[in-house]
LUMNU-973636 format. One line per 2 residues: number of its first residue (from 1); their letters; for each residue y negated, z, x of C-alpha. Coordinates in Angstrom, 2 decimals. Layout:
NUM	A	Y,Z,X; ...
This chain:
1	XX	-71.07,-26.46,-85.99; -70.37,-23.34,-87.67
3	XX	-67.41,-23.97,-90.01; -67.58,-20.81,-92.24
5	XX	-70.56,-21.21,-93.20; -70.45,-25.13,-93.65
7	XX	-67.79,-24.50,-95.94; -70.20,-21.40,-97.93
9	XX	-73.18,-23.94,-98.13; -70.43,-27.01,-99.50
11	XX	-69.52,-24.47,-102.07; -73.29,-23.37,-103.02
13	XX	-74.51,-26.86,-102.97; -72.15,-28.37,-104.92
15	XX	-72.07,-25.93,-107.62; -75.29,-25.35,-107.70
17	XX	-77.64,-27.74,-106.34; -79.75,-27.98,-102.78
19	XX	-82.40,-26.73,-104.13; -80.80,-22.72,-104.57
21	XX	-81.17,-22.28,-101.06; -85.28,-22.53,-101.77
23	XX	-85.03,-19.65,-104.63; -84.54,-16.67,-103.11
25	XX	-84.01,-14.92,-105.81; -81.26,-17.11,-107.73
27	XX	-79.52,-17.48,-104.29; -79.54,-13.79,-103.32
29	XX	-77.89,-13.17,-106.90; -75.43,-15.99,-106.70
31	XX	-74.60,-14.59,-103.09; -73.77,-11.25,-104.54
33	XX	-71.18,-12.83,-106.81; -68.97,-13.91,-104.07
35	XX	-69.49,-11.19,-101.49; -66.40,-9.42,-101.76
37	XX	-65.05,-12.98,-101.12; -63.59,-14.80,-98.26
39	XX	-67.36,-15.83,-97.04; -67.84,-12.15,-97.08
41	XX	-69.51,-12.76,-93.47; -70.98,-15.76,-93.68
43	XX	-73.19,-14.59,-97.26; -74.17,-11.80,-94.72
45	XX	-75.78,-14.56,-92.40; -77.21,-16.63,-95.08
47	XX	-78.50,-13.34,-96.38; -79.93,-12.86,-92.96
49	XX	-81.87,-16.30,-92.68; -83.04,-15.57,-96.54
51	XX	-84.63,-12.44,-94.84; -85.89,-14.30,-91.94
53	XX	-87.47,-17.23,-94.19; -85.65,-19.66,-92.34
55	XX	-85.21,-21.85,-95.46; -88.80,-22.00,-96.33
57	XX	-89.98,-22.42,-92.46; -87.73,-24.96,-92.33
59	XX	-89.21,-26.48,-95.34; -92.08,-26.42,-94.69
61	XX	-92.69,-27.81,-91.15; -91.33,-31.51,-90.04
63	XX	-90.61,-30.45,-86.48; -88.02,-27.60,-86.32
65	XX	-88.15,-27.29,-82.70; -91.50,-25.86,-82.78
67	XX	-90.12,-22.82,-84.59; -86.79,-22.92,-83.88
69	XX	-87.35,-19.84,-81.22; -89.29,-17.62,-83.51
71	XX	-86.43,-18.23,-86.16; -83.29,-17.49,-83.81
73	XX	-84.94,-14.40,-82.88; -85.30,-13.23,-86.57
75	XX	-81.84,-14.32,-87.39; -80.41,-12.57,-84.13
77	XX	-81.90,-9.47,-84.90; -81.21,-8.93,-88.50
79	XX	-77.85,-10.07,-88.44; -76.80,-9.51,-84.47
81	XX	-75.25,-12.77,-83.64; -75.43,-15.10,-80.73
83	XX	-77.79,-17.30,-79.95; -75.79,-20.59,-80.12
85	XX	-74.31,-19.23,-83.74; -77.71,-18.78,-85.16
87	XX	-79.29,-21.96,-83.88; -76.56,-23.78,-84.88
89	XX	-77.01,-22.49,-88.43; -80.84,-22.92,-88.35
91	XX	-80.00,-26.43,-87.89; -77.10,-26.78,-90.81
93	XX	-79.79,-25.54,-92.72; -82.48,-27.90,-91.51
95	XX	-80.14,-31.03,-92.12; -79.76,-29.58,-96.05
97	XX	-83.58,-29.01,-96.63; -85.55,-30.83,-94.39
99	XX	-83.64,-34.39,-94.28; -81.62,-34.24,-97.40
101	XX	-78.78,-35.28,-95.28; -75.53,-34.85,-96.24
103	XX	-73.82,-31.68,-94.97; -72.40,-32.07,-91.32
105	XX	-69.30,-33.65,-90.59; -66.63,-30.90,-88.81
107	XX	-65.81,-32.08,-85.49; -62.10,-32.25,-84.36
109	XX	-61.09,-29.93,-81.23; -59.01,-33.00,-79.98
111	XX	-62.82,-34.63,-79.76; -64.53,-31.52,-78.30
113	XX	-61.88,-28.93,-75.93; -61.51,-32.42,-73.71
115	XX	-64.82,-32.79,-73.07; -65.53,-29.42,-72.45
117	XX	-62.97,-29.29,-69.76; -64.40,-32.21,-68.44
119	XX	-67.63,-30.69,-67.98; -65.89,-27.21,-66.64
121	XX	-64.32,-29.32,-63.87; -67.70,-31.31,-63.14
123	XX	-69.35,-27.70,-62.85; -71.88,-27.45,-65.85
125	XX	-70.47,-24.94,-67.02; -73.24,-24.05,-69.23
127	XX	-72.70,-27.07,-71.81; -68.84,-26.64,-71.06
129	XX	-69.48,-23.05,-72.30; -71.77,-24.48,-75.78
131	XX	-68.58,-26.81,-76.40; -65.66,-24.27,-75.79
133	XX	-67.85,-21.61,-78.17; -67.82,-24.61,-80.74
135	XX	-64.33,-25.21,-80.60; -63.93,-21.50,-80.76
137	XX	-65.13,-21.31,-84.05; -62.73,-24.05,-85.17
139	XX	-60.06,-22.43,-83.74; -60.32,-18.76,-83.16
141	XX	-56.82,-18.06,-81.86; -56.39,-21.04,-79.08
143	XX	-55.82,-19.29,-75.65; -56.95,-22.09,-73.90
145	XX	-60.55,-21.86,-74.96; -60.22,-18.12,-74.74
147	XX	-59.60,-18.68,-71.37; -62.50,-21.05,-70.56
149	XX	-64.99,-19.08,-72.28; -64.19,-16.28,-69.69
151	XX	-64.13,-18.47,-66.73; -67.78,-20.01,-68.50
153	XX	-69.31,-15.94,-68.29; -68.30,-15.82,-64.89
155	XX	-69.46,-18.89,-63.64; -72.65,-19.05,-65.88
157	XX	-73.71,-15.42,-65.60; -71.51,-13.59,-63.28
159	XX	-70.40,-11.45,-66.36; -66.37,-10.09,-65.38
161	XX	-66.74,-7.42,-67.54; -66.85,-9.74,-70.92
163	XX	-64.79,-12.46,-69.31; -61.92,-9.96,-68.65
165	XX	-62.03,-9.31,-72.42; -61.68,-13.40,-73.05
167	XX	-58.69,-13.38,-70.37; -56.81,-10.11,-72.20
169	XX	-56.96,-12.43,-75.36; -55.17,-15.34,-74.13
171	XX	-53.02,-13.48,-71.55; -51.57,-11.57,-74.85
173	XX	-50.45,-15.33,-75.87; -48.39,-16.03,-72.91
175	XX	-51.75,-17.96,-71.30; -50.06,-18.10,-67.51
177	XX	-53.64,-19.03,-65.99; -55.42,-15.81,-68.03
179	XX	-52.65,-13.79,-66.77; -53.15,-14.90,-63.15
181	XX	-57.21,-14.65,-63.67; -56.33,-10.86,-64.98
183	XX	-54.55,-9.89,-61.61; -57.61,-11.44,-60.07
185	XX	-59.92,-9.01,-61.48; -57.76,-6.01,-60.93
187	XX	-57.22,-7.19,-56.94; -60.95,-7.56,-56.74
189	XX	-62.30,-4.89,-58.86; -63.94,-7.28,-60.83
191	XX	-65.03,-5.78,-64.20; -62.54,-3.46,-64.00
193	XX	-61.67,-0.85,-62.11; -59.52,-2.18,-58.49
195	XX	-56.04,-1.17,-59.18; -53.59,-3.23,-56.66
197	XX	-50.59,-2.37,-58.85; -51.94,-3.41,-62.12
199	XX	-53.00,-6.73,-59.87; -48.98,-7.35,-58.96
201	XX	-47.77,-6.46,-62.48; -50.10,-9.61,-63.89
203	XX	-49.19,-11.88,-60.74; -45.86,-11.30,-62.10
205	XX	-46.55,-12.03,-65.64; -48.04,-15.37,-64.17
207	XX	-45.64,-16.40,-61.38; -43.07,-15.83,-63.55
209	XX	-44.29,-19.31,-65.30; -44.42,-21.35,-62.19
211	XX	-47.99,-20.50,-61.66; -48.35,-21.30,-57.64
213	XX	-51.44,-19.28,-56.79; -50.12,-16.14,-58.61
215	XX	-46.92,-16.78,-56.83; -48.59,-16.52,-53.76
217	XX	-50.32,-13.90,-54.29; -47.11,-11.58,-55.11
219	XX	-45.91,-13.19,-51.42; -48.53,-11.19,-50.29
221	XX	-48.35,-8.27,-52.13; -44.60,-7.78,-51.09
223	XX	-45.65,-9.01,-47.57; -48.15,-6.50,-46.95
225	XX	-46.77,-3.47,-49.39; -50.35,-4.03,-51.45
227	XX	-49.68,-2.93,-55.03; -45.95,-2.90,-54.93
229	XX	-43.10,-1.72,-51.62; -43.46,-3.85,-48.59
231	XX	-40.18,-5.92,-49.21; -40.47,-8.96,-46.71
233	XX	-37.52,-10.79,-48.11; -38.74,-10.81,-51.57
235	XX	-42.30,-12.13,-49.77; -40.31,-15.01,-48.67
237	XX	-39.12,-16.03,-51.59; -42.42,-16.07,-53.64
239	XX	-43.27,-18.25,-50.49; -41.09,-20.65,-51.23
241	XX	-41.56,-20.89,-54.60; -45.07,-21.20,-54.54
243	XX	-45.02,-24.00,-51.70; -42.51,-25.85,-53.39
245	XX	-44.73,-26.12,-56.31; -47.89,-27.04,-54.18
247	XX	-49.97,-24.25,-53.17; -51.23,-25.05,-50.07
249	XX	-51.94,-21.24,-49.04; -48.04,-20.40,-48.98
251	XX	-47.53,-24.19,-47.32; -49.59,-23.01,-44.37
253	XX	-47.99,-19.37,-44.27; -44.48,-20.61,-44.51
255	XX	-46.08,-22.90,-41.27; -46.94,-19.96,-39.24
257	XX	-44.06,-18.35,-40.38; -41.78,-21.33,-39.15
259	XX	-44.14,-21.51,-35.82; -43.84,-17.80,-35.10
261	XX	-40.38,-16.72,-35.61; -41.56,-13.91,-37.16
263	XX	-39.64,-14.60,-40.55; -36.54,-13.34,-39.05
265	XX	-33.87,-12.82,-40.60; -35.47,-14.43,-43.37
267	XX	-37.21,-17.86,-41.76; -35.55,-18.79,-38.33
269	XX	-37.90,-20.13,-35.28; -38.30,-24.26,-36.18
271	XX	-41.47,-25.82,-35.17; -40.52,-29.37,-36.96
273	XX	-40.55,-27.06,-40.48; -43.51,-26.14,-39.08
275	XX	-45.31,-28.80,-38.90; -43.95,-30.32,-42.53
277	XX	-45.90,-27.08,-44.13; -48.84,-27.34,-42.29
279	XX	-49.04,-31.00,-43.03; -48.20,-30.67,-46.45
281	XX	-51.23,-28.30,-46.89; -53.37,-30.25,-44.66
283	XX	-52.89,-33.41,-46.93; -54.57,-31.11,-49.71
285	XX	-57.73,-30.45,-48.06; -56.66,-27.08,-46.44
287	XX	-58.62,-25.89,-43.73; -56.78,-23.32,-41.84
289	XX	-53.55,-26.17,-42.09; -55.20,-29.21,-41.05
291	XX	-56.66,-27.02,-37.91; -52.87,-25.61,-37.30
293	XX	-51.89,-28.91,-37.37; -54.18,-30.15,-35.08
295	XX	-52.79,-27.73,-32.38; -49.51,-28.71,-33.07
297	XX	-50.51,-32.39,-32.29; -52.57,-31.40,-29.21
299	XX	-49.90,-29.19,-27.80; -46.96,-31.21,-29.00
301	XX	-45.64,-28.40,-30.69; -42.65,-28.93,-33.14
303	XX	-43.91,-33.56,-32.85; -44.83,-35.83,-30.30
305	XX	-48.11,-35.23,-28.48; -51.23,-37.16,-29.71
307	XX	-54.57,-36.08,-28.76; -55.89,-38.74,-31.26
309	XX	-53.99,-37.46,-34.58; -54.98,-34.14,-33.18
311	XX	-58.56,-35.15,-32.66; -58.68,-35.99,-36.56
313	XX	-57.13,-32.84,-38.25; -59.57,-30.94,-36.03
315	XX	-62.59,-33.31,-37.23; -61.14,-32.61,-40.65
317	XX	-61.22,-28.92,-40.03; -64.28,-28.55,-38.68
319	XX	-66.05,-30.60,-41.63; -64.92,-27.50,-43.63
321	XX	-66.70,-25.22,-41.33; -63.57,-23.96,-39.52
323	XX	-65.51,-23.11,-35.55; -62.08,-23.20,-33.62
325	XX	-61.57,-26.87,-34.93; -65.04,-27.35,-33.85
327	XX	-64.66,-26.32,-30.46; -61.90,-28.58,-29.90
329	XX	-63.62,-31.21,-30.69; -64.38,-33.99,-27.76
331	X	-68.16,-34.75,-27.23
């Protein structure tokens, strides 16, 4: 619900009576008494349904849904707010004058940001998006919800451009997952224009708070000389920090490294290391590790040989799509 303008009706109602919202004319007066007010924007919205007739279509019909559309697209384009804003005050206004209920109750964001996660992670990420823009409202300023809401544009409508802007906001609050996101778009060139170095500056930002996919990321940055000097010794050590802290993309590169020799100076040649990395990243559902581990079983590389435990990471592999597991698969 829209708090504002709960709080402007509470204030009308109970000075004044339910019934001011049906006289147009008292309530545009009594508006202009407080407009220089703090519900300087929400009189403007009232204002706007007053000019859209919601009050007296509401009113006057007992099933709002039937002109709910025709009333969010008067309120949206006299007063230029979103959708979910103006059909949530269609319906504050339907509970005053059509039910004579009391005025709704404000939810708490301790009731609503956990359930909108919880539908984020389940993937409807359209009603995860309706609850984050409620809680949004409630509290303006919380960089996790900033956050969500851009991960919600992407997700729901492929919009970078706008979720960028909803990262900036809570990466400006410290947000380590909005800063990470950020670096994202600038790798990728999405909704912004590609800029590599930009990319490594907010992989810092984000790695710098134990974030293990950002600190990956600036592994590979320094690894490859993408966005920043190649500096392989400084590639290591992101590495390391990022496997240590679970990322299962640096566990299976500090594998290969290990496997190679090719870390030298930094990583020496030790196929037991090896195969603790790849199995560490195998273990969480990696599928480039659990088919590098499968070698190592079927060659006996760096553990004992077992065709069976190799038979398994492969099958586990190939589930995933990966076509060299596949082909090593018996019958």
């Amino acid at each position: 619900m829209d708090k504002k303008f709960i709080e402007l009706l509470q204030m009308l109602t109970e000075k004044h009576g339910r019934d001011i919202l049906l006289d147009e004319k008292m309530c545009r007066r009594i508006l202009s008494d407080y407009a220089r007010g703090e519900f300087s924007n929400e009189i403007r919205l009232l204002s706007a349904a007053l000019d859209a007739g919601i009050p007296y279509e509401i009113n006057s019909t007992k099933n709002i849904n039937s002109s709910k559309s025709e009333l969010v697209d008067a309120l949206k384009e006299i007063s230029s707010i979103q959708y979910d804003r103006a059909v949530s005050i269609i319906e504050i206004l339907a509970s005053i004058l059509r039910d004579d209920s009391p005025l709704p109750e404000q939810q708490d964001i301790s009731d609503i940001l956990p359930k909108a996660i919880d539908l984020f992670r389940k993937k409807d990420y359209q009603n995860a998006y309706n609850l984050f823009k409620i809680a949004h409202d409630i509290e303006p300023h919380n960089a996790e919800i900033q956050f969500f809401i851009g991960k919600c544009r992407v997700f729901c409508v492929g919009d970078y451009r706008d979720a960028f802007q909803w990262y900036t906001k809570a990466a400006e609050q410290n947000h380590k997952d909005a800063q990470f996101s950020i670096g994202l778009c600038y790798d990728f060139g999405d909704g912004v224009t590609k800029d590599k170095y930009l990319a490594v500056e907010w992989y810092k930002k984000a790695a710098d708070q134990n974030h293990p996919t950002a600190q990956y990321n600036l592994g590979s940055s320094y690894e490859n000389g993408e966005g920043v000097e190649k500096d392989f010794s400084k590639a290591i050590e992101w590495y390391k920090k990022s496997a240590i802290n679970g990322e299962p993309l640096a566990q299976n590169r500090l594998g290969n490294l290990f496997a190679s020799g090719s870390g030298v100076p930094y990583i020496t040649f030790d196929p037991i290391k090896a195969v603790e990395w790849f199995t560490k990243a195998a273990m969480q559902g990696l599928a480039l590790a659990q088919r590098n581990l499968g070698r190592c079983y079927a060659q006996g590389f760096g553990t004992n040989l077992d065709n069976y435990k190799a038979q398994e990471w492969y099958k586990k592999a190939a589930d995933q799509g990966d076509e060299f597991a596949r082909s090593q698969l018996n019958g």
